[in-house]
N, C-alpha and C positions, 0 to 999 in steps of 0.2 A: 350451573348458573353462577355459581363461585367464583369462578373462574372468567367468566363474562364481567362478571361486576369487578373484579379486581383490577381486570387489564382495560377495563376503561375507566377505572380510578387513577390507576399509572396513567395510562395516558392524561388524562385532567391534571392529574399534579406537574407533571414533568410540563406540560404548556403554559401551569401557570408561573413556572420555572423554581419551586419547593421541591425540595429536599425528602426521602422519608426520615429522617430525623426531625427536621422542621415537623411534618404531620405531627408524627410518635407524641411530639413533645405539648403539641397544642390537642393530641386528643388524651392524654396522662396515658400513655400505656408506652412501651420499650421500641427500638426498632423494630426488632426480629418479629416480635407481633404485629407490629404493620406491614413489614414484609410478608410473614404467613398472609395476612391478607390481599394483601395487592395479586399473590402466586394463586389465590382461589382455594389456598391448603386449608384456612380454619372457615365455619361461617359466618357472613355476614348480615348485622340485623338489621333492622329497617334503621333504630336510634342510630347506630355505629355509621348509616348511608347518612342520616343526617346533620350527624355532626362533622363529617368529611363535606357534606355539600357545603353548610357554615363558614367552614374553614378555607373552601375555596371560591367562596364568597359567590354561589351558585343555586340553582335549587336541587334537590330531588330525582324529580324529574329527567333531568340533564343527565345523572348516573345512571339512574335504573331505564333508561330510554333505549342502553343499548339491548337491553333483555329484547325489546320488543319488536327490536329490527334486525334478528338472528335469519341470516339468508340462510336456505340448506344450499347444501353447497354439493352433495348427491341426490340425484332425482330419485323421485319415493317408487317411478316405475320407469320401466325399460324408454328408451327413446323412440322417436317415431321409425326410425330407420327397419322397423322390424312390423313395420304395420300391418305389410299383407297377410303375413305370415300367423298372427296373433291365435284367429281361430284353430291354426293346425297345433299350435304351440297349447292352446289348451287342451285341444283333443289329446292330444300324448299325455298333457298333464294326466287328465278322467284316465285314459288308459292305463296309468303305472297304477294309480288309485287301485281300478280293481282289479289290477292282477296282485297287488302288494294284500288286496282285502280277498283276495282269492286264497292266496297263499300259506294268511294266518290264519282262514278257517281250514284251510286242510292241516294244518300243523295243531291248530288246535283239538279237533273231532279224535286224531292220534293220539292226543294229550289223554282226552276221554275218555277212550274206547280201555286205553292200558289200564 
């Protein structure tokens, strides 16, 4: 999330055409610490969002906004292109299941018996 918030910091600063020394300097802290932040390396706290939104004469909101509009950018599950197929794709799944559940109880009764 660090890292979302930093690089749509950059982005806000750099449109409002500021510097990170300009930031650094109007929030008291060094470059290399507003760099750390903008790169998502240190974290950032809600005060440190609002004194950046202040400064860019913005609200909140506007920063932390991008948090909430995180597209995924890989699907959580296979594409349609494999529809028909889906029930046999699970049957194999159940199948390796109990042969892998097959396999460690006979390796285990072994374990046992010795």
């Amino acid at each position: 999330m660090n890292v979302i918030l930093g690089a749509r910091i950059r982005e806000l600063r750099k449109s409002k055409g500021l510097t990170q020394e300009q930031i650094a300097a109007k929030m008291k802290c060094t470059r290399q610490k507003y760099a750390r932040l903008e790169k998502g390396l240190i974290d950032i706290s809600y005060t440190c969002i609002l004194t950046i939104a202040q400064i860019l004469g913005m609200k909140s909101e506007d920063i932390t906004s991008s948090v909430n509009n995180i597209s995924q950018e890989q699907p959580m599950f296979r594409g349609d292109s494999i529809q028909e197929d889906k029930f046999e794709y699970i049957n194999k799944m159940i199948d390796m299941f109990y042969a892998h559940r097959k396999l460690y109880n006979s390796v285990r009764r072994v374990d046992v018996d010795e």
